[in-house]
VOKEBA-867638 format. One record per residue (C-alpha): residue number from 1; x, y, z. Coordinates in steps of 0.25 Angstrom, whole numbers, padded with zeros to 4 digits. Layout:
N
+-----+-------+-------+-------+
| num |     X |     Y |     Z |
+-----+-------+-------+-------+
| NUM |     X |     Y |     Z |
...
+-----+-------+-------+-------+
This chain:
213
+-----+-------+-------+-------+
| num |     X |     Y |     Z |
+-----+-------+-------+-------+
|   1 |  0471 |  0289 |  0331 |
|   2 |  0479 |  0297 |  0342 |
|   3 |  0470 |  0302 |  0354 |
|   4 |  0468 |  0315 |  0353 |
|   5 |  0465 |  0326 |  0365 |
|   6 |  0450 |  0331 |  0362 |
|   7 |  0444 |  0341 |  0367 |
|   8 |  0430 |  0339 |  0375 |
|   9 |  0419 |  0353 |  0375 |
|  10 |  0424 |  0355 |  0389 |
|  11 |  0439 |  0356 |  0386 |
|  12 |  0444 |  0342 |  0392 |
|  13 |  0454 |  0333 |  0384 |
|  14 |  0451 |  0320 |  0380 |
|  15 |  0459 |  0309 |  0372 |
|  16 |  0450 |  0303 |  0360 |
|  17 |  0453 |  0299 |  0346 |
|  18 |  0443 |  0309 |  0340 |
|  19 |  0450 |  0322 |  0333 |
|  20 |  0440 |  0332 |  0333 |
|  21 |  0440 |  0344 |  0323 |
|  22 |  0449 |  0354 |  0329 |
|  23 |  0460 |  0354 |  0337 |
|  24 |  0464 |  0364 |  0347 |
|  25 |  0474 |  0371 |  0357 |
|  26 |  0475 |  0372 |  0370 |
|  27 |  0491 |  0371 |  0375 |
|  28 |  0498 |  0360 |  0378 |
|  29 |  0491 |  0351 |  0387 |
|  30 |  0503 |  0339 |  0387 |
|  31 |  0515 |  0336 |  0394 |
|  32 |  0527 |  0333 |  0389 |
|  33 |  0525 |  0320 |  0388 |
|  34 |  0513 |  0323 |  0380 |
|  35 |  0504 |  0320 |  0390 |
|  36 |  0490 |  0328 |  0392 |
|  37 |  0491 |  0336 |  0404 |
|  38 |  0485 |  0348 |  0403 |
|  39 |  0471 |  0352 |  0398 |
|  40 |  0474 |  0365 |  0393 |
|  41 |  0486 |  0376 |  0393 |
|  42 |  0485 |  0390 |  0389 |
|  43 |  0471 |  0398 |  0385 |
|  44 |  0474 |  0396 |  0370 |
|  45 |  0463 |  0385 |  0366 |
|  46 |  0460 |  0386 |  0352 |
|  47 |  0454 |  0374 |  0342 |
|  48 |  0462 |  0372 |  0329 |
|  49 |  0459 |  0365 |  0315 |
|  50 |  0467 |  0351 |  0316 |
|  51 |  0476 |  0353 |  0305 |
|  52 |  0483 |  0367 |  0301 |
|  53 |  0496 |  0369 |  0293 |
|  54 |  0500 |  0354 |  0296 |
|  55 |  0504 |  0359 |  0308 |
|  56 |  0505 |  0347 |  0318 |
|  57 |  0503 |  0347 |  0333 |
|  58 |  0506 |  0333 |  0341 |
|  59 |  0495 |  0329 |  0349 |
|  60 |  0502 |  0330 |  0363 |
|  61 |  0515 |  0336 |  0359 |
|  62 |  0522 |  0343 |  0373 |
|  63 |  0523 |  0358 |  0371 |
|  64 |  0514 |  0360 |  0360 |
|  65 |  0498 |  0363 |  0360 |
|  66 |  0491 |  0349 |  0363 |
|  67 |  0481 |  0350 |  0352 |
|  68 |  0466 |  0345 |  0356 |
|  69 |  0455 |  0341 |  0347 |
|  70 |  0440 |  0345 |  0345 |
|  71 |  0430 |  0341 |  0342 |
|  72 |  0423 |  0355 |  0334 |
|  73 |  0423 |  0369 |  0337 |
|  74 |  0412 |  0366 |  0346 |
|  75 |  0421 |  0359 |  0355 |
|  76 |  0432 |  0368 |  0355 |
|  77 |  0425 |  0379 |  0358 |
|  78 |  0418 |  0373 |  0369 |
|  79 |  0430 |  0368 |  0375 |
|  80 |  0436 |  0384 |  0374 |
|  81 |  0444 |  0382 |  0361 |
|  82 |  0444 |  0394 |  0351 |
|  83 |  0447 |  0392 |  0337 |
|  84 |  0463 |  0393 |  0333 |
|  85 |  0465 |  0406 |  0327 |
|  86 |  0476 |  0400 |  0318 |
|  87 |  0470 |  0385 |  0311 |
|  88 |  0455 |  0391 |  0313 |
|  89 |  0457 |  0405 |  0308 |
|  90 |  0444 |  0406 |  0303 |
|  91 |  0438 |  0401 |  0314 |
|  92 |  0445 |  0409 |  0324 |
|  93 |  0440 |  0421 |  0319 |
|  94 |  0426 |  0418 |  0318 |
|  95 |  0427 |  0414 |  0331 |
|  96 |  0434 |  0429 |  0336 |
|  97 |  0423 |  0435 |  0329 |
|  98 |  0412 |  0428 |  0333 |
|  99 |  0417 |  0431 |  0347 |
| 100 |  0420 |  0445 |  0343 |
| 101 |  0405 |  0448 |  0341 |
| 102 |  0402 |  0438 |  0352 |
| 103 |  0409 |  0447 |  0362 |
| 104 |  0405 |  0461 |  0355 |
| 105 |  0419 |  0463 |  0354 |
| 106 |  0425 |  0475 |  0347 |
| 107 |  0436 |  0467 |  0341 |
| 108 |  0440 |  0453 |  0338 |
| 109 |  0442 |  0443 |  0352 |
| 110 |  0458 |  0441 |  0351 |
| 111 |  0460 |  0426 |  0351 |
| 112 |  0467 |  0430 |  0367 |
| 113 |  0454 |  0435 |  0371 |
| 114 |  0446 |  0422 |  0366 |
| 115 |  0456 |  0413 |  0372 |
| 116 |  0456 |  0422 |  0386 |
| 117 |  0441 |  0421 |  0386 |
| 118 |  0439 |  0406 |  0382 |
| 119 |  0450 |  0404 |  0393 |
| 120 |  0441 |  0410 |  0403 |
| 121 |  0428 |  0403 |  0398 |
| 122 |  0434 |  0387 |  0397 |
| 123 |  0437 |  0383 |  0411 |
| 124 |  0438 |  0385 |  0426 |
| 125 |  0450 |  0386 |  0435 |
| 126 |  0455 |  0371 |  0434 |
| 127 |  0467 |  0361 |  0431 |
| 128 |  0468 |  0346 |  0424 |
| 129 |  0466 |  0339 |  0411 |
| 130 |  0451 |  0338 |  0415 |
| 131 |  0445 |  0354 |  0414 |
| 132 |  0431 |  0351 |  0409 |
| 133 |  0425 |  0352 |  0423 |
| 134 |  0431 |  0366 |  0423 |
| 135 |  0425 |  0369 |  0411 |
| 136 |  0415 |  0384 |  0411 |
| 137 |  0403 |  0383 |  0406 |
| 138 |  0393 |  0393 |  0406 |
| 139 |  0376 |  0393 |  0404 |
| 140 |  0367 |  0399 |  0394 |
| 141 |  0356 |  0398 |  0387 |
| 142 |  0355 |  0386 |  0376 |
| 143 |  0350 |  0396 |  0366 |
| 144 |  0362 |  0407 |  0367 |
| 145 |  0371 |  0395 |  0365 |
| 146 |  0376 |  0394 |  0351 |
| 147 |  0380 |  0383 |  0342 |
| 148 |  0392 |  0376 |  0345 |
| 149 |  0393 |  0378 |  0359 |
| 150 |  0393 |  0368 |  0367 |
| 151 |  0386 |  0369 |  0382 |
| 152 |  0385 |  0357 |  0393 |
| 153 |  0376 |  0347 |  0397 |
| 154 |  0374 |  0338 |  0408 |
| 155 |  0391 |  0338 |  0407 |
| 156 |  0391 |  0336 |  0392 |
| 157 |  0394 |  0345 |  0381 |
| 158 |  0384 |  0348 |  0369 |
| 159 |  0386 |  0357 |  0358 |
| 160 |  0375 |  0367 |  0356 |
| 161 |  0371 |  0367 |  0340 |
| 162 |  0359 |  0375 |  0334 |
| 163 |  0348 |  0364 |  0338 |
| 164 |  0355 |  0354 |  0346 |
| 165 |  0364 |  0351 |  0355 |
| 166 |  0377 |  0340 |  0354 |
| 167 |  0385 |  0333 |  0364 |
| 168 |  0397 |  0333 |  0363 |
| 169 |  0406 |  0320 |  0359 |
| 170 |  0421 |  0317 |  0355 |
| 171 |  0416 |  0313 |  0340 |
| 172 |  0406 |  0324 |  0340 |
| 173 |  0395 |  0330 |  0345 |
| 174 |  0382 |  0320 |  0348 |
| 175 |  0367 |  0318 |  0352 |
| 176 |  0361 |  0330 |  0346 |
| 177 |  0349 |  0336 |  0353 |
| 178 |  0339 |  0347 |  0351 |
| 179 |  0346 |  0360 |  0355 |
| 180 |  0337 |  0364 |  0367 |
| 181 |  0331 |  0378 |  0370 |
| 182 |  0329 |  0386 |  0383 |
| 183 |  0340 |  0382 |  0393 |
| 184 |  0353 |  0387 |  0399 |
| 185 |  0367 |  0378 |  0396 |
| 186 |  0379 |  0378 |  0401 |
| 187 |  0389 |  0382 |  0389 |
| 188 |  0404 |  0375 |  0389 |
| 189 |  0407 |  0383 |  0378 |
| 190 |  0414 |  0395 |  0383 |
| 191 |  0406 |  0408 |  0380 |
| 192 |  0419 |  0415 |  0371 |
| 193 |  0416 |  0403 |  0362 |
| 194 |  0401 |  0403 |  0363 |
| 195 |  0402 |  0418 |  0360 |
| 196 |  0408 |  0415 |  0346 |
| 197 |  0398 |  0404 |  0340 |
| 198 |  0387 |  0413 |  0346 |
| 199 |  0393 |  0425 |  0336 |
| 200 |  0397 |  0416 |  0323 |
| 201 |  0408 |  0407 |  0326 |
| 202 |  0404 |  0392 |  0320 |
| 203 |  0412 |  0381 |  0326 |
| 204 |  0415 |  0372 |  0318 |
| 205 |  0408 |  0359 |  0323 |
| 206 |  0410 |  0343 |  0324 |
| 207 |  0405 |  0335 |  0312 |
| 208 |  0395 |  0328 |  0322 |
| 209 |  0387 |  0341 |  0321 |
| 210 |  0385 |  0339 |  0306 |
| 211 |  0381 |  0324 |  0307 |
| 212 |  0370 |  0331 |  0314 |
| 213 |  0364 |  0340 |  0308 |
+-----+-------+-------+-------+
């Protein structure tokens, strides 16, 4: 099996076998030589379905968007990925409205004003292939995060569900524990994002969430 560029919660690059569920967009990131040298290019980040209209896209093709892999929603949105409004229509606009309502706006949030937004939210001023210690995260209370974000601790991702909390692993999320109550977190997820799943948008999570329950 090739090796593929996954996606970690924090937005870094990382070459492993494992697919994931979506893949996503973020510019080129080779070379002309198809080597990886950049980690991101452009505000565009969107997370797509891997298979649409038998379209192909080469891996590390020079010129084109270098596509990246996920594991889930979960992921993607946390890494500051939106859904594709094209292969994940459907999606896309659950996620415009849940954020609509989110931001008590009077009309739909423009896919250029999720992606300028989200753009703000991701990282801090920085360069490299390495951008995770520049990720922003921001703190609340465990109880006002909803399901399907993921917050940090002790340096490690953990997806917030209804009752538990799991970390976060290439093959899927692991070492489920009781959700707790009455603290402050520091949220990776950016807050556009967290606006959404706290006002309807589902994600559409990992099998590993399944095996779980």
């Amino acid at each position: 099996m090739p090796r593929r560029n996954r996606v970690d919660p924090f937005g870094d690059l990382h070459a492993v076998s494992e697919r994931g569920m979506f893949t996503g967009n973020r510019g080129c990131l080779v070379d002309d030589n198809g080597r990886l040298v950049r980690h991101h290019r452009g505000s565009l980040w969107i997370t797509c379905v891997t298979s649409y209209r038998d379209w192909k896209s080469p891996l590390d093709g020079p010129g084109r968007w270098t596509p990246l892999f996920f594991l889930d929603d979960a992921v993607a949105l946390a890494a500051g990925h939106r859904p594709c409004a094209l292969c994940r229509r459907d999606d896309y606009l659950s996620y415009q409205q849940a954020l609509t309502i989110g931001l008590d706006a009077d009309r739909p949030v423009r896919a250029t004003e999720q992606n300028r937004r989200l753009a703000a939210e991701r990282l801090t001023r920085g360069r490299g292939l390495e951008r995770a210690p520049d990720r922003k995260t921001w703190s609340a209370d465990i109880a006002a995060v909803p399901e399907g974000a993921v917050i940090v601790e002790a340096g490690t991702p953990v997806l917030v569900l209804a009752d538990r909390l799991m970390e976060f692993d290439f093959a899927g999320w692991r070492s489920p524990r009781a959700r707790p109550d009455g603290r402050r977190v520091n949220v990776l997820t950016p807050p556009t994002s967290v606006a959404a799943l706290s006002h309807g948008f589902v994600p559409r999570f990992h099998e590993s969430i399944v095996d779980e329950d």
